[in-house]
C-alpha positions in Angstrom: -26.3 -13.4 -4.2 -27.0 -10.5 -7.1 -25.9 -10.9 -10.4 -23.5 -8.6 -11.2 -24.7 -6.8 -13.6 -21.2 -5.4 -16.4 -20.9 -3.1 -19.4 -17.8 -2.6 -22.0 -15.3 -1.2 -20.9 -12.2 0.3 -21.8 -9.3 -0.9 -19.8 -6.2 0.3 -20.9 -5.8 -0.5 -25.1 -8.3 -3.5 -24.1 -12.5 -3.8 -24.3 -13.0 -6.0 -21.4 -16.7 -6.5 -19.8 -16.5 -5.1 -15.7 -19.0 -4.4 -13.2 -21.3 -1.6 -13.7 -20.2 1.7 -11.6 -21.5 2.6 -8.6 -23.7 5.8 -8.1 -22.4 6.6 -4.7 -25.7 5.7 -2.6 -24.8 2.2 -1.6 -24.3 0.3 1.3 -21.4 0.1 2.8 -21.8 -3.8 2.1 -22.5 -3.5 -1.5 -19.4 -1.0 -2.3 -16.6 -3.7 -0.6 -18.2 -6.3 -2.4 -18.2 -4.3 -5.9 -14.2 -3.5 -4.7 -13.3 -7.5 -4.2 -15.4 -8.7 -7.4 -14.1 -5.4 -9.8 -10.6 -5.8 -8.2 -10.5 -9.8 -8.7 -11.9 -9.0 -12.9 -9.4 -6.4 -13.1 -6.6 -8.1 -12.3 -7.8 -11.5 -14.3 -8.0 -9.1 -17.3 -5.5 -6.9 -17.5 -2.3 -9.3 -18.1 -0.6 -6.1 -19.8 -1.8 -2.9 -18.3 -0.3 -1.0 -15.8 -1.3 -0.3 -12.8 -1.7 3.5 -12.9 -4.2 2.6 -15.7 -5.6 -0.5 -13.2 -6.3 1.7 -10.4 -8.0 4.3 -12.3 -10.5 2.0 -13.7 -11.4 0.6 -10.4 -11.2 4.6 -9.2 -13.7 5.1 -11.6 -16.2 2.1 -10.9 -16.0 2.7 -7.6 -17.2 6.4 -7.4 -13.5 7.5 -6.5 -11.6 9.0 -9.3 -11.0 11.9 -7.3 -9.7 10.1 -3.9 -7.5 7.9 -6.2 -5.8 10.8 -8.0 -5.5 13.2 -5.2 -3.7 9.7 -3.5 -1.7 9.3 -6.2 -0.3 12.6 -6.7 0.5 12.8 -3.3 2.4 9.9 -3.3 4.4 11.2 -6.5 5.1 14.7 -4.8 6.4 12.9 -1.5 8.6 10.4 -4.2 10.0 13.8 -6.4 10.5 15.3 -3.5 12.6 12.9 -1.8 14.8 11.1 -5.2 15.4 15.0 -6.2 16.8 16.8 -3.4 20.6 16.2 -3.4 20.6 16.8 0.6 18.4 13.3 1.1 21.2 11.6 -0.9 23.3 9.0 0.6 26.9 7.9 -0.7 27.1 4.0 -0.2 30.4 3.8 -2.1 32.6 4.7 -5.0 32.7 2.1 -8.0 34.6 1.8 -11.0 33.3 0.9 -14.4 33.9 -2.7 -13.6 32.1 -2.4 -10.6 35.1 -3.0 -8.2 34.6 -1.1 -4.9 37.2 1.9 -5.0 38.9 2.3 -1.4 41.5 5.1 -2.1 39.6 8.2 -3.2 
């Protein structure tokens, strides 16, 4: 098996050592590996990052900033879509401030 070969990078407010990023050209073997081995150092480094910030730095190793953002923003539009239209909304019940289901309104 290669040595994988990292460089500093930034991840999040953190300098952590990852894999080197791809330039697009390789195997369809060598990209899933680079995925699981980046993947498994991102997640073993990044205790306090979030994930938005996770995903774009395997995004960007991985030759696929653009995928992951175009991804991501459709999943945000189908979410503001959804939590801010009024008509999607669903009343389960009536509470007061205690909490206590109200029956009579």
């Amino acid at each position: 098996m290669e040595t994988l070969k990292q460089v500093k990078t930034c991840l999040g407010p953190k300098k952590v050592f990852l894999p080197i990023p791809l330039d697009g050209t390789d195997t369809e073997d060598k990209h899933s590996l680079h995925f699981y081995r980046t993947s498994a150092k991102i997640k073993h480094e990044s205790v306090d990052v979030t994930y938005a910030i996770r995903i774009a730095c395997l995004a960007e190793i991985l030759s696929l900033t653009s995928v992951s953002s175009l991804t991501i923003a459709e999943i945000f539009r189908i979410f503001d879509n959804q939590i801010f239209d009024p008509e999607r909304w669903d009343i389960r019940g009536f509470y007061d401030n205690t909490g206590t289901v109200i029956n009579d309104c």
